[in-house]
Structure formats: C-alpha cells, structure tokens
Backbone bond lengths (Angstrom), bond angles and torsions (degrees), N, CA, C in turn:
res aa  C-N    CA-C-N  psi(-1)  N-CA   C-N-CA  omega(-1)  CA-C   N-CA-C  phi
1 X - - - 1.468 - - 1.525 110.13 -
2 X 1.432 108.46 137.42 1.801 101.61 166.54 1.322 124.61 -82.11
3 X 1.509 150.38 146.36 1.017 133.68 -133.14 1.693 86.45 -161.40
4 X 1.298 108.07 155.43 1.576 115.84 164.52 1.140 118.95 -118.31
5 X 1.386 113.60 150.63 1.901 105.64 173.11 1.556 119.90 -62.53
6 X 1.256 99.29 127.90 1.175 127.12 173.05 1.653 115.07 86.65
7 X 1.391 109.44 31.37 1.501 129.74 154.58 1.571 102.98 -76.45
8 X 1.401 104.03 143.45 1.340 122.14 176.44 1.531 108.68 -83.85
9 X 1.173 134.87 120.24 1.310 134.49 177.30 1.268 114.89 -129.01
10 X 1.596 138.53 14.24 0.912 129.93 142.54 1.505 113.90 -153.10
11 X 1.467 145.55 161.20 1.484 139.61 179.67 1.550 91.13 -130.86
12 X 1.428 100.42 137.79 1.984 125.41 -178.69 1.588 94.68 -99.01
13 X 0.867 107.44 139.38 1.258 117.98 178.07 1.470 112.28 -126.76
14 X 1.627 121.35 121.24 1.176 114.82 -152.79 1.354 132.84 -139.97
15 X 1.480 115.20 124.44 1.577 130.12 -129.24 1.704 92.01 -103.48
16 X 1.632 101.10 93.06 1.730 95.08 161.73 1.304 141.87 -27.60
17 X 1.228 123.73 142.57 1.806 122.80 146.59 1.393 119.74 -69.62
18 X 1.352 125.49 96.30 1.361 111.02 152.66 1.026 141.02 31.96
19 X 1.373 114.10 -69.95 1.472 130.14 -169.03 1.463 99.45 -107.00
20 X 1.037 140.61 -12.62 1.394 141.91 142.41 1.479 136.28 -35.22
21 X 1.751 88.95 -69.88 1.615 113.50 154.92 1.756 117.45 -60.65
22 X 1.221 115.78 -26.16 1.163 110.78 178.05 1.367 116.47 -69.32
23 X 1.177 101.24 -68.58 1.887 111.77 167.51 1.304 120.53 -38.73
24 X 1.309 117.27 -79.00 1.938 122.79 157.94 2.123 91.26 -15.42
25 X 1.030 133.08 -56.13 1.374 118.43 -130.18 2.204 81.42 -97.70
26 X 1.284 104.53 -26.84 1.304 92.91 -173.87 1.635 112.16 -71.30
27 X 1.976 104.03 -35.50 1.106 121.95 179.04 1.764 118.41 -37.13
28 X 1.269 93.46 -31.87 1.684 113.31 -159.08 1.716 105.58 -92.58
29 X 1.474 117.17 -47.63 1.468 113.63 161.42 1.521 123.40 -63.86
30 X 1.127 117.09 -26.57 1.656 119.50 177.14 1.457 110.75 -70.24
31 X 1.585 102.57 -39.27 1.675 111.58 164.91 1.207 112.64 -59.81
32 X 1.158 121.33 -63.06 1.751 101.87 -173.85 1.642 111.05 -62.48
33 X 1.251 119.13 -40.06 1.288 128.98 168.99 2.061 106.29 -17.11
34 X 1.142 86.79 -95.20 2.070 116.39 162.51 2.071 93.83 -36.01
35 X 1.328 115.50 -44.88 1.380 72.99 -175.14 1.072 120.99 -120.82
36 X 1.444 123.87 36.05 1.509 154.32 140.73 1.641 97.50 -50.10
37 X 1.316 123.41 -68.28 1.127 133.54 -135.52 1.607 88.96 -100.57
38 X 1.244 141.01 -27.68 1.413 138.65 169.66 1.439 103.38 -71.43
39 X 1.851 136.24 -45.81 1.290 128.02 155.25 1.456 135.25 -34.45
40 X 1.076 101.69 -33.40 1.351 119.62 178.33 1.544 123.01 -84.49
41 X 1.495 119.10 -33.55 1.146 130.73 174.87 1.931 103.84 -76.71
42 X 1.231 107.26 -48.33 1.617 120.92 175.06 1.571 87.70 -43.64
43 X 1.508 109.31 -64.82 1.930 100.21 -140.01 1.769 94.15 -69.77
44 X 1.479 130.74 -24.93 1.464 134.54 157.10 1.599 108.87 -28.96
45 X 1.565 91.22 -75.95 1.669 96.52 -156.54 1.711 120.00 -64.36
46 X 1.535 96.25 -8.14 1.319 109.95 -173.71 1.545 106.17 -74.74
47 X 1.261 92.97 -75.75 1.939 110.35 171.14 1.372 102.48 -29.73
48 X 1.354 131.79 -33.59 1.748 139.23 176.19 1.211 114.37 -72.49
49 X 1.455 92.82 -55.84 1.955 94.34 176.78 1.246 117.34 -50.36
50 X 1.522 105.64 -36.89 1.910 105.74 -164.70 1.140 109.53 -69.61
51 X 2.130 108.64 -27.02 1.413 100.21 -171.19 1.281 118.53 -99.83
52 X 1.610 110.54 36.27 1.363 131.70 -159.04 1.636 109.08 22.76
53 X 1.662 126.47 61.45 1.851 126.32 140.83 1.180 105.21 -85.86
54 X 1.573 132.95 1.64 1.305 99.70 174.51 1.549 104.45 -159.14
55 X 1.258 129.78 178.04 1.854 139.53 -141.16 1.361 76.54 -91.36
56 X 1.496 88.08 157.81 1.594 106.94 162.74 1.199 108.88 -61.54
57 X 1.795 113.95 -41.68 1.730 99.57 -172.08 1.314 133.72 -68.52
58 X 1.694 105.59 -32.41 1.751 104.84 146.73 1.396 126.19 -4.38
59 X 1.872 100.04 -84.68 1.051 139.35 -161.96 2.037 101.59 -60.53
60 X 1.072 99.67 -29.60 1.510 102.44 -172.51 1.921 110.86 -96.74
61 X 1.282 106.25 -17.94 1.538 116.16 171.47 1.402 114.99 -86.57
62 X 1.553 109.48 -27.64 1.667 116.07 176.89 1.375 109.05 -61.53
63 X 1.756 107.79 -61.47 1.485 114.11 154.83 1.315 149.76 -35.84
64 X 1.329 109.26 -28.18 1.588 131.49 153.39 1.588 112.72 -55.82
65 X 1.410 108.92 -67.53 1.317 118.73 -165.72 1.289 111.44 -68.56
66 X 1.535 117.73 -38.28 1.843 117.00 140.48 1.564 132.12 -32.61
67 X 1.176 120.11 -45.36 1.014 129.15 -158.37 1.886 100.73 -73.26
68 X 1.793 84.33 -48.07 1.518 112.73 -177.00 1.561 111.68 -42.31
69 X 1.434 85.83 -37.50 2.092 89.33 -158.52 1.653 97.81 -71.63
70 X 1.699 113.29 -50.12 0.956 108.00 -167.30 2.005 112.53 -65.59
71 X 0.893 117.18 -17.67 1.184 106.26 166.17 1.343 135.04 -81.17
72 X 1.290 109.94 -21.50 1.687 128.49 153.45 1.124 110.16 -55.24
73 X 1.826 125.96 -58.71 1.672 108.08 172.16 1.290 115.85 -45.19
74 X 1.399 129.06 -53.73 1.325 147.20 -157.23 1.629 99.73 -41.77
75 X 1.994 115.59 -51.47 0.987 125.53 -169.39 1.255 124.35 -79.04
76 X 1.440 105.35 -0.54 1.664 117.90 -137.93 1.781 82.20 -111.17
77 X 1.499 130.22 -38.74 1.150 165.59 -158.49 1.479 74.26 -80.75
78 X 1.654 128.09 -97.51 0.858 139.30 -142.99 1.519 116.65 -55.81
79 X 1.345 117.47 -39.16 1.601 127.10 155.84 1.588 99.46 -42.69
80 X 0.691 112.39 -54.68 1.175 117.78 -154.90 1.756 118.97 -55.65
81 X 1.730 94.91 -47.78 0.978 108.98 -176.58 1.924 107.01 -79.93
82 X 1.230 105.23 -17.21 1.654 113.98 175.29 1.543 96.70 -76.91
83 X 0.868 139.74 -34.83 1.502 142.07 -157.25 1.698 99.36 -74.20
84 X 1.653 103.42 -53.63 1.755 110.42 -171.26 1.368 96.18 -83.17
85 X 1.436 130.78 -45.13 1.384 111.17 -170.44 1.389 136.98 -128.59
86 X 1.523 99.49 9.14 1.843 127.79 179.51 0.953 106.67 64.83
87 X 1.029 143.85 63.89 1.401 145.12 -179.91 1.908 107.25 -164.82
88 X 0.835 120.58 117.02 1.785 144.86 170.57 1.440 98.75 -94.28
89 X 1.785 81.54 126.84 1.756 95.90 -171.41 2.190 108.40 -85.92
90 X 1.546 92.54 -5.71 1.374 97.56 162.39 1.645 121.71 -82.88
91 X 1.177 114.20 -22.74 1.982 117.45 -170.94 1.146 84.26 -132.11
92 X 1.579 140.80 63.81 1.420 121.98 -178.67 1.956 100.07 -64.14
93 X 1.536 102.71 -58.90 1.738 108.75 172.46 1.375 125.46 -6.70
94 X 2.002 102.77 -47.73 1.152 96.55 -153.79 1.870 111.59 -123.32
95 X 1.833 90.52 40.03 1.549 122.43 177.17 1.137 99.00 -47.84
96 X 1.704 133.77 141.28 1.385 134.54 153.51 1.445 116.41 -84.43
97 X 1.579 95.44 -0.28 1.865 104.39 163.22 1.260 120.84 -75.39
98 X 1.676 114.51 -13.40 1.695 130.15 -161.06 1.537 88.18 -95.04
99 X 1.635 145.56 137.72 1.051 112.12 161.64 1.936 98.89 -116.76
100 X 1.199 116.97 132.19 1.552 105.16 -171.93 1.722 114.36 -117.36
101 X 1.104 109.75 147.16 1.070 106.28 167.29 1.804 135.69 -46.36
102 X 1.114 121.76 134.01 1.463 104.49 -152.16 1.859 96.22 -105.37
103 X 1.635 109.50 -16.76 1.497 108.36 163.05 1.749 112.47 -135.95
104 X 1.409 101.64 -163.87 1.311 117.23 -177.25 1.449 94.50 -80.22
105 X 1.447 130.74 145.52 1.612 115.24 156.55 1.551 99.82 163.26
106 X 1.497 117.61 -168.38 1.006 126.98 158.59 0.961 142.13 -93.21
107 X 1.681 144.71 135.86 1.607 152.26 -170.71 1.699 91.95 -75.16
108 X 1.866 107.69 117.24 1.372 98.38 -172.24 1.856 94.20 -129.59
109 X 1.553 122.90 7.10 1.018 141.49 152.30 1.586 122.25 -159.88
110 X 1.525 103.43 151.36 1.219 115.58 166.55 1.696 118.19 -130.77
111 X 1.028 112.30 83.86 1.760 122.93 -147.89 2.092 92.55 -87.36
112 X 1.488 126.71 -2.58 0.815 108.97 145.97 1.593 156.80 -112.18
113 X 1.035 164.95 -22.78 1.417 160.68 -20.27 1.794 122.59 -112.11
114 X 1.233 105.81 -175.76 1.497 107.83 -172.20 1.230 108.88 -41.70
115 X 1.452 126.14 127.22 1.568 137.19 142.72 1.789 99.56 106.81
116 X 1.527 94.22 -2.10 1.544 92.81 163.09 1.550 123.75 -48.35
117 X 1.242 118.31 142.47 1.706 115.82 161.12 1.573 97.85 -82.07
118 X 1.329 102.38 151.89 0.726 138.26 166.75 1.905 144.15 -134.25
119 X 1.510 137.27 107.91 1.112 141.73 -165.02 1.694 108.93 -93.19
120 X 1.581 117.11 151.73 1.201 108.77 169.12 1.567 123.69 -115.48
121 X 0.895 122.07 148.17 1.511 114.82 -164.87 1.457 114.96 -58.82
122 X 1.608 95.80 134.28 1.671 90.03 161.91 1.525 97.83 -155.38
123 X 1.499 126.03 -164.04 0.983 105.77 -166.00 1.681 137.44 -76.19
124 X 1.017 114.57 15.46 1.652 121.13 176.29 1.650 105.17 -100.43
125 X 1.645 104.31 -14.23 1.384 83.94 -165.78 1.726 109.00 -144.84
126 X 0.796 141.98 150.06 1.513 137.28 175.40 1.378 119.07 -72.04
127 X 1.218 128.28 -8.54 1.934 132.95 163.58 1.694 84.61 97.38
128 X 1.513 101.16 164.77 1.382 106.24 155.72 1.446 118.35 -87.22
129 X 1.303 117.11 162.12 1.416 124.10 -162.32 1.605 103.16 -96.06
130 X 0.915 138.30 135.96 1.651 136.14 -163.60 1.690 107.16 -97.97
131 X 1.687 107.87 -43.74 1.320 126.63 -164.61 1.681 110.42 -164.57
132 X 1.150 111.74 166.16 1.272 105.99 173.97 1.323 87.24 -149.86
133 X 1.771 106.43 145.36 1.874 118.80 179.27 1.724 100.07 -148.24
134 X 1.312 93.28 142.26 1.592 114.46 166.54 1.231 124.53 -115.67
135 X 1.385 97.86 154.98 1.880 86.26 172.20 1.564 82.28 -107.05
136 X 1.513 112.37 138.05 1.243 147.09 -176.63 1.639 103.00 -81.62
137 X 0.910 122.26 -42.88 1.449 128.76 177.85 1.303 114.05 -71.96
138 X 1.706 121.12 6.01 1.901 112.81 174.73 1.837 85.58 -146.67
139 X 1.554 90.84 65.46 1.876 79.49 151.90 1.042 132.00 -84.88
140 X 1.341 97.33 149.52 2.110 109.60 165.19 1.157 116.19 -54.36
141 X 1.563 137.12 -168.79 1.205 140.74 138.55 1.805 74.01 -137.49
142 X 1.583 104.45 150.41 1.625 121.57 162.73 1.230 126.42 -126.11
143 X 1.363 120.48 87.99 1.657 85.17 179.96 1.535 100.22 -145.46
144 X 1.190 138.85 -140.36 1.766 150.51 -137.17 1.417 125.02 -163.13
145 X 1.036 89.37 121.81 1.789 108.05 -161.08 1.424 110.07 -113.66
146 X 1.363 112.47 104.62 1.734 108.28 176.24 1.616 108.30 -45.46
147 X 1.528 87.24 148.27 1.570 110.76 176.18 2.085 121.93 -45.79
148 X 1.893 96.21 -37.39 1.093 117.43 173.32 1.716 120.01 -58.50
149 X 1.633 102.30 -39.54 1.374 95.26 179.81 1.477 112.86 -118.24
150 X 0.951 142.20 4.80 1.727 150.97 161.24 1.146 95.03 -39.06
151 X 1.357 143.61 -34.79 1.348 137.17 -175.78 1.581 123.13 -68.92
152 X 1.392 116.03 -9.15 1.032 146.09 -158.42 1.990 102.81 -87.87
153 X 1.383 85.36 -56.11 1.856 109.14 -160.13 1.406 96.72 -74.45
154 X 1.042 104.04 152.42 1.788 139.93 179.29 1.388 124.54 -102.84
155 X 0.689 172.15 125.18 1.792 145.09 123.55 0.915 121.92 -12.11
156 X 1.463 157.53 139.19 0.901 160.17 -153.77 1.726 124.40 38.52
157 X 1.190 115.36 32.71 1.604 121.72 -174.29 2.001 107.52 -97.46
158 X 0.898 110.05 132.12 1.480 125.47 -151.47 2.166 91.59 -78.25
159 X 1.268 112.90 116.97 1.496 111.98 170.53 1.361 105.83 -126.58
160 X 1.587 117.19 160.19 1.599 128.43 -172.85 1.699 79.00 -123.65
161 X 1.718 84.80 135.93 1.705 112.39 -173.35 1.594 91.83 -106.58
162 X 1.717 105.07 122.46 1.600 101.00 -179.81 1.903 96.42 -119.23
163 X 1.524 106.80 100.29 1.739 108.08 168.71 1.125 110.35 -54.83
164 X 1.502 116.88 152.43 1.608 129.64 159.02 1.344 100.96 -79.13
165 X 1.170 161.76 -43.83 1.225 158.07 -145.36 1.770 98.15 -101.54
166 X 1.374 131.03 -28.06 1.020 114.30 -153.30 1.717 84.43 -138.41
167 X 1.397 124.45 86.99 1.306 123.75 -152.43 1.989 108.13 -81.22
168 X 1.204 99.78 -33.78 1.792 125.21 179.00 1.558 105.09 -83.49
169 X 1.382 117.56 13.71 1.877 121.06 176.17 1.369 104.59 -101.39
170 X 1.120 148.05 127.80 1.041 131.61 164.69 1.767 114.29 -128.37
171 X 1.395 120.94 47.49 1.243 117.78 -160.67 1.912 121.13 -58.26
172 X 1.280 98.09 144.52 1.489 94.54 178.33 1.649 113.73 -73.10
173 X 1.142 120.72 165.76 1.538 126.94 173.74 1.513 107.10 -163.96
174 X 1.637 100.18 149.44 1.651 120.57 170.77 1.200 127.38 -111.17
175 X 1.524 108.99 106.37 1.394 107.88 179.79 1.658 126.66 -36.76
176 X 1.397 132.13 103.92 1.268 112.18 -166.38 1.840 96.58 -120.92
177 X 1.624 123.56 28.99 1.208 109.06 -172.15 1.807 94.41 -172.73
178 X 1.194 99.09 119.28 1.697 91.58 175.94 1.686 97.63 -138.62
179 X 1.561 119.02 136.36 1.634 138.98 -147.29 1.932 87.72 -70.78
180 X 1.666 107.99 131.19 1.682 85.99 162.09 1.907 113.72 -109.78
181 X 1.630 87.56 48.14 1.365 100.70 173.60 1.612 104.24 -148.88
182 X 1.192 86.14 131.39 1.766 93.18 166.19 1.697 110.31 -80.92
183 X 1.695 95.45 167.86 1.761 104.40 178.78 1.374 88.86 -128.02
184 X 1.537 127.66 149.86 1.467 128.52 155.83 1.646 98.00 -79.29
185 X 1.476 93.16 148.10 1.682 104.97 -174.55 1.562 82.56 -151.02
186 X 1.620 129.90 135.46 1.502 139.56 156.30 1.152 89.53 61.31
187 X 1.149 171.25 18.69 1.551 151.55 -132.15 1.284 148.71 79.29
188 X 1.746 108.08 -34.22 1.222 143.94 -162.26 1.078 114.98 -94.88
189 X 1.359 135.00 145.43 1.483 130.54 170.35 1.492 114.48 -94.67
190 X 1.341 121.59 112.17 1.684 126.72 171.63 1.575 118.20 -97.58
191 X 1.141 114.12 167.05 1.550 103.10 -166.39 1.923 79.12 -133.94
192 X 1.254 114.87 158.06 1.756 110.52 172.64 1.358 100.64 -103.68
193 X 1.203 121.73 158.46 1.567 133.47 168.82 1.574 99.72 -142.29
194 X 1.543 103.81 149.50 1.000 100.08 160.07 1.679 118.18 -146.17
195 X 1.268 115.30 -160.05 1.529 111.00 -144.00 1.789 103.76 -149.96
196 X 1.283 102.74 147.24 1.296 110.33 177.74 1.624 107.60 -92.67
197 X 0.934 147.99 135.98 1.395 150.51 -153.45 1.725 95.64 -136.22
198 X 1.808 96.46 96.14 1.902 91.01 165.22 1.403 120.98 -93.94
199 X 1.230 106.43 122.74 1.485 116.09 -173.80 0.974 144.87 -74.37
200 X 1.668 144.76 69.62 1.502 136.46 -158.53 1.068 105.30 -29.87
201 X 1.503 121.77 146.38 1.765 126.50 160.41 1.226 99.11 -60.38
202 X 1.475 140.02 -32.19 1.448 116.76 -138.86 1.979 85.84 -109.89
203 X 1.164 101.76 18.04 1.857 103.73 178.51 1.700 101.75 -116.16
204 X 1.352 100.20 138.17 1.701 103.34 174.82 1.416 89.31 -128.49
205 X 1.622 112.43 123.55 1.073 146.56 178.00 1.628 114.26 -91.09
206 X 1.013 125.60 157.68 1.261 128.66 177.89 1.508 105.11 -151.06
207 X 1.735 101.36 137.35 1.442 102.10 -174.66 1.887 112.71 -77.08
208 X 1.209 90.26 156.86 1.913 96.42 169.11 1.733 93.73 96.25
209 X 1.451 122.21 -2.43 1.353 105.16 167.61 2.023 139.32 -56.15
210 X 1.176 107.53 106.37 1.657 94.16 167.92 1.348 128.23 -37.61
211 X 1.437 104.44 119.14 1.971 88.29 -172.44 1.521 83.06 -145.95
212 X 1.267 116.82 173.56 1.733 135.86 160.31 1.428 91.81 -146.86
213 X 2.036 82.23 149.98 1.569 96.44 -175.36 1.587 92.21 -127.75
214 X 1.719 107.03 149.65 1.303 123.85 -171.17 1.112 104.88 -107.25
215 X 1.111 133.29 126.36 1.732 145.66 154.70 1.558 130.10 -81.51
216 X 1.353 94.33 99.74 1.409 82.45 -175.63 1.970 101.09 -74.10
217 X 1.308 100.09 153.02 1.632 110.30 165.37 1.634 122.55 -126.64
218 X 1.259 108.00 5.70 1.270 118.91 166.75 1.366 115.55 163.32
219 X 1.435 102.81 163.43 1.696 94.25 -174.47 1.594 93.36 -157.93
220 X 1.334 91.62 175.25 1.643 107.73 -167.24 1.623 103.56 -137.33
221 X 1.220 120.86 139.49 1.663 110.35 170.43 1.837 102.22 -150.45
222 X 1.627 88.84 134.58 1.531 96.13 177.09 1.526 104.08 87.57
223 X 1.057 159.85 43.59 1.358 156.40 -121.81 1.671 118.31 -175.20
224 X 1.411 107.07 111.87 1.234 71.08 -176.70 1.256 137.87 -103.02
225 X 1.352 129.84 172.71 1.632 128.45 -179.18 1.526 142.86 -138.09
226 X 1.458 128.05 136.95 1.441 109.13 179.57 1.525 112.50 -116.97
227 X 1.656 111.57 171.22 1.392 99.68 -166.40 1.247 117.27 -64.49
228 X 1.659 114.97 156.32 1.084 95.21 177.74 1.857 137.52 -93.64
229 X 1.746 104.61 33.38 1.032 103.87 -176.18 1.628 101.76 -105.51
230 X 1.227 127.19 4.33 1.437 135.45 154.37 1.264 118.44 -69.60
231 X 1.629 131.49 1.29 1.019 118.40 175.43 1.703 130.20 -98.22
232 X 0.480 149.02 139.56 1.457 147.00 168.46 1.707 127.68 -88.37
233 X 1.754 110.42 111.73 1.572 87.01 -171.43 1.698 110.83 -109.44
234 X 1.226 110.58 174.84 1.625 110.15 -178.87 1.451 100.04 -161.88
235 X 1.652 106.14 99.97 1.408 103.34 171.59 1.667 95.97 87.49
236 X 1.327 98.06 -140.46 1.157 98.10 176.29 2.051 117.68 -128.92
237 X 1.404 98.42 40.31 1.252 115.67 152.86 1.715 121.67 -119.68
238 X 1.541 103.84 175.24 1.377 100.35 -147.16 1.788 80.18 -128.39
239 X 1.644 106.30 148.83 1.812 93.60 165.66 1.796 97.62 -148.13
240 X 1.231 98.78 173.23 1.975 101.54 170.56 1.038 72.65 -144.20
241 X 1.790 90.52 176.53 1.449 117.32 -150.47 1.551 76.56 -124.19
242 X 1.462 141.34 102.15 1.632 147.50 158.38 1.780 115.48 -70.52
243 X 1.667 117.38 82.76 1.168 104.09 142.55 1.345 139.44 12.71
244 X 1.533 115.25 100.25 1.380 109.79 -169.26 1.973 108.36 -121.60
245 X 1.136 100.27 -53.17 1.908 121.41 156.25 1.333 132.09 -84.97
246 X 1.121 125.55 136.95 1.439 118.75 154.51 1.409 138.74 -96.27
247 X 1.797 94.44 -20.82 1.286 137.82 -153.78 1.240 114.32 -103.73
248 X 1.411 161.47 83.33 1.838 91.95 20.98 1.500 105.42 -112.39
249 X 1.658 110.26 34.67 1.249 121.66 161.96 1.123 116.61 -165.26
250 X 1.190 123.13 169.11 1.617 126.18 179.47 1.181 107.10 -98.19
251 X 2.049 83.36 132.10 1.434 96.22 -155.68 1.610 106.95 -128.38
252 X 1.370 116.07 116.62 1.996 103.90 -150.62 1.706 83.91 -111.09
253 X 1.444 97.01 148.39 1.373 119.65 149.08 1.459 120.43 -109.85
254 X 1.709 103.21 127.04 1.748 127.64 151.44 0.935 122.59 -9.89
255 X 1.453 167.94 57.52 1.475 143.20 161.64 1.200 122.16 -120.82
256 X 1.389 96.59 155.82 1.977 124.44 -168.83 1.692 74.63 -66.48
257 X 1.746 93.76 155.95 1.352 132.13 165.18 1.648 106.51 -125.09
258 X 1.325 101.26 176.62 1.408 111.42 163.31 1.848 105.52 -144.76
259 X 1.593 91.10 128.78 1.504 76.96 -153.29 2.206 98.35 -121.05
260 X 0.999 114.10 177.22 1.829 100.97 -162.57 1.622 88.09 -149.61
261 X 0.918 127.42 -136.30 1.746 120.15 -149.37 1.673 101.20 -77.76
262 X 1.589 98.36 163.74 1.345 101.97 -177.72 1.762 102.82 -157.29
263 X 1.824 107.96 117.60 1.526 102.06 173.13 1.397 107.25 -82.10
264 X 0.846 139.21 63.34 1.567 141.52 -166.48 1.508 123.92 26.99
265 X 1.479 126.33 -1.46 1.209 127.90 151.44 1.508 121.35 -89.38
266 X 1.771 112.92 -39.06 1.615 98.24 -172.38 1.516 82.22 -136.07
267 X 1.160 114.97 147.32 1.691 148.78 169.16 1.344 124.51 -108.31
268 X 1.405 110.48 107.62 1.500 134.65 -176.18 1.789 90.69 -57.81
269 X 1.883 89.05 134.02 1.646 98.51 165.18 1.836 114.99 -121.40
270 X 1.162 110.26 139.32 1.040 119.97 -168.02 1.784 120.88 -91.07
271 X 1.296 98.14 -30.66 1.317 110.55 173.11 1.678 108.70 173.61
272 X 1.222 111.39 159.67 1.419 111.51 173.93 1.906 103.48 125.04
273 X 1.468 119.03 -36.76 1.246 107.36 153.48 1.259 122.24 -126.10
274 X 1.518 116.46 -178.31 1.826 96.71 162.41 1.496 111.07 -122.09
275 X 1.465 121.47 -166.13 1.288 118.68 -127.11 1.858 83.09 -96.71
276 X 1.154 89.90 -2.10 2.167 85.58 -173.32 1.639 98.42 -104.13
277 X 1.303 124.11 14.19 1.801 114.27 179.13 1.613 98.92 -67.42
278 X 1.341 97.66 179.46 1.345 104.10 154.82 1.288 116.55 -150.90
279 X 1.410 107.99 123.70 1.447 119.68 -140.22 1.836 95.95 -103.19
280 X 1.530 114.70 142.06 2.067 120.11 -177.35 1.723 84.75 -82.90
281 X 1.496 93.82 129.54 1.338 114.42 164.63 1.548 127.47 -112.14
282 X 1.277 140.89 167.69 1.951 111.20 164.62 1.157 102.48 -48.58
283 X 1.604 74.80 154.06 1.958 119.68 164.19 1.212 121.92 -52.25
284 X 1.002 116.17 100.53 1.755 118.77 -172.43 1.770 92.73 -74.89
285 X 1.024 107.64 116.31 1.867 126.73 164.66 1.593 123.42 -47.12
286 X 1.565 124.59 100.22 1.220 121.49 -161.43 1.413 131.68 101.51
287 X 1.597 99.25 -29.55 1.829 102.76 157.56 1.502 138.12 -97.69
C-alpha cells in the first residue's frame, strides 16, 4: 500500500501488569477519596466565608486544595487509562500505541501480524519492527569497490546501473557517498559507495534488486588504435617495431609512441605512427 507521513498503519494494543493496573486503580480511589473530602471542606469554608467566620485566606487555601484534588483525580484517571491502554487522553497523537508512518512511500514489509507481541525500544533493545516503507522514487544503488580502484571514484561521478532482473533498464546514477573505511570480505579489502538512482516514470523498480554500476573514467571517440600486445614498454615509454622492408626480408624499425587510453585489449595512440604503418606483432605458430 502507499502511505503518507503520519498515516496510522498499525494500533498496539496493550496488555497490563497486574501490579501496574493495581496501583493505577488504587491511585484513582485515594483520589476521589482526597477529593471528596477537599469538596467538602471548600463547600464548609465557603458557606463561612460568605457569612464572614472566616479570612479570605482560609477560604482561598480550601479552594486550592480543591482545585488540587481534582486535578490529581484527573491524573490518577489518566495513569490509569495509560496503564490499560497506552494512550494519554492529553497527547492522544503522540500514543506509542498509534504506530504512523514517518514518510511518504511504500509498505515493502510487514514482518509482524495480528496478536503478535510486540516490545518497544529502549536501551537494551531495538523494539520490534511493525513495517518497513520506502519512497520508491529516491533509490540507492549499494555496492563494493576494491581497495585497488576506490582511488579512482569521486562524489558526484555519473554511473549507468545495469539490473539482472530487468536486463533492458539501464538507469543512470550519482555517486553521492563513498565508505572512508574498508570491510574485509574473502580476504580483500572493499570500500562501499553508494549512488543516487534516477528513476524513469515509465520504470517500476523494486527494492533488493542485484545490479552493478559502471563508471565510466574516461573515454576516447574517433581515435585511433593498435593492439595492445604489439606494444613494447621500457620504463615508462612505449615503442612498436614499424615495418620498413620486405625485400628480401622484413625489416622493422624501433620507435617511441605516445600512447592515451587503453581497455586492455587495444591502446589509443597519440602520435608516433600513422594510420597506414604496419606495425610486427607475435608469431603466429605454424606460419
């Protein structure tokens, strides 16, 4: 169900202690008791006052201690009624018997049902959970980034979220959170990041999906490139060996390149040959 904050979505219903209810219930006869007997002293001192036997201040302390009693029942009542049914007829709103939704979103569990017990949190324990709701319209993406490349990622760096379940989804997301603690996982150190997930209207998402998100960190287009097992490195320059003879053997020349992105099969060149060389690659086996 979709739900708004501060919809009621479930009521606790709540089974006294004994000795709880007992007390609350004595609390409440001793009160009327006290303010039987403060009525009575009032309606005295009054009938006195009028016939001037006695001080105004009498007359104004009798009234006090009247006033007093009846607000002691009032409270005495009100325990009372918190005791059998958790709820105070002064904060009824803000009953821990009421349980309300705390945002806009969707009901995506209800892990308890009718006649369940139920506890409320305090400090030994986390309460039981009644429901759980999301707003569907601000997903996460969660997931784990080796230690090796976390160094890489940004905050705010633009990734495409590809689901297993939903193979034709490909939603965009913004990194807005990366862990500044690692977890050991298998051996390995992972760091968590996570992701803002924008949602087409015309896509219904569901939480708990398997997904990985891809980062691009740079790209190249139109460019050209050779493989990169033709290259040769030294230090931290790069060279091929460019075909120069055929006649009456093949006869290669040495040269530096300058070389720019590489998916580990082909490596962008920047300068150093052109696109008509012909560059010595491995020995093909048998020819």
């Amino acid at each position: 169900d979709m739900v708004r904050a501060g919809d009621v979505i479930a009521r606790i219903k709540v089974i006294p202690e004994e000795s709880q209810l007992s007390a609350a219930q004595s609390r409440v006869s001793t009160a009327k008791i006290l303010l039987d007997q403060a009525r009575q002293v009032f309606d005295r001192t009054r009938g006195l006052y009028e016939r001037k036997f006695v001080a105004r201040e009498e007359y104004e302390q009798s009234e006090t201690e009247y006033k007093k009693a009846v607000q002691e029942l009032d409270a005495a009542e009100d325990a009372l009624r918190i005791v059998r049914e958790g709820v105070s007829s002064y904060n009824a709103t803000e009953s821990n018997t009421l349980v309300r939704a705390t945002i806009d979103g969707q009901v995506l569990e209800v892990p308890v049902k009718v006649g369940t017990s139920v506890i409320q949190a305090n400090t030994m324990n986390d309460g039981t959970t009644v429901a759980k709701i999301a707003d569907m319209r601000n997903l996460i993406f969660r997931g784990k980034v080796d230690e090796t490349e976390v160094g890489l990622l940004k905050i705010g760096m633009s990734t495409a979220i590809s689901i297993g379940a939903l193979p034709e989804v490909t939603p965009a997301a913004v990194i807005e959170y990366i862990a500044p603690k690692s977890t050991e996982e298998n051996g390995s150190n992972t760091f968590e990041i996570k992701a803002a997930i924008e949602v087409p209207d015309s896509v219904n998402l569901r939480a708990g999906y398997s997904a990985n998100a891809t980062i691009t960190l740079a790209h190249a287009d139109s460019v050209m490139t050779v493989p990169e097992s033709v290259v040769e490195w030294g230090g931290d320059s790069a060279y091929v060996y460019i075909l120069t003879d055929t006649v009456p053997e093949h006869k290669f020349e040495r040269k530096s390149i300058s070389t720019g992105l590489s998916d580990g099969i082909n490596i962008q060149v920047k300068g150093g040959v052109d696109a008509d060389d012909h560059l010595r690659g491995s020995e093909i086996s048998g020819k």
